[in-house]
N, C-alpha and C positions, 0 to 999 in steps of 0.2 A: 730608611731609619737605621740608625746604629745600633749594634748592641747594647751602646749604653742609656740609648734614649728607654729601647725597647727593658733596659731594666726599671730607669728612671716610671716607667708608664708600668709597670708590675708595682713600686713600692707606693706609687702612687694609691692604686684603684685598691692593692692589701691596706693601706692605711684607711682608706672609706671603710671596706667591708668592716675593718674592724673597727672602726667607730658604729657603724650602724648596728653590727652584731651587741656594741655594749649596750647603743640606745634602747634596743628592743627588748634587754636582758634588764634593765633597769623599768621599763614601760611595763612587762612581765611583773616583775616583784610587786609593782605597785598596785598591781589590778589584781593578783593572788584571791582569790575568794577565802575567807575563810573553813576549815575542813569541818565537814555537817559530824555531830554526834553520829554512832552506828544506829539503826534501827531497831531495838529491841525485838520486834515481832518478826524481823529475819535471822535473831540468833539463835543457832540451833545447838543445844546440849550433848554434848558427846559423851556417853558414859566412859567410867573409868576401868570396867570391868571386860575382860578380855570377849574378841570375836569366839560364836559358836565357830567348831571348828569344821563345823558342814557345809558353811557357807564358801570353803573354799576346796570342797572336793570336785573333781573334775577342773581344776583350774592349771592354767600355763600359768610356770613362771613369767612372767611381763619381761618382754626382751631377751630371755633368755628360750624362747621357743617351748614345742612339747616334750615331759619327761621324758619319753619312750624313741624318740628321734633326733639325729645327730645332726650338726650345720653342713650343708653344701661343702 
């Protein structure tokens, strides 16, 4: 085989995939379920009033490791 077959056989089998890719992208859209309402009895109320501030005594900063120790 030539290199030009061998490209001819590349825009071949990329022109399939990309029709099949559209076929299945349009098949997709049309099977889409609609999105269900939320479930009321899993929403939970966040108050607007700030954390007690005990709840985060003794705590690491998240990613940032412990106060009192340095990185590697």
């Amino acid at each position: 085989m030539s290199l030009n077959d061998d490209l001819t056989a590349v825009r071949r089998n990329l022109d399939e995939l990309t029709r099949k890719v559209e076929r299945l992208e349009q098949q997709a859209a049309r099977q889409k379920p609609a999105p269900a309402a939320p479930d009321p009895s899993r929403m939970v109320t966040v108050p607007d009033t700030p954390y007690d501030s005990a709840l985060w005594t003794d705590s690491d900063d998240e990613g940032l490791g412990a106060r009192d120790r340095r990185a590697p």
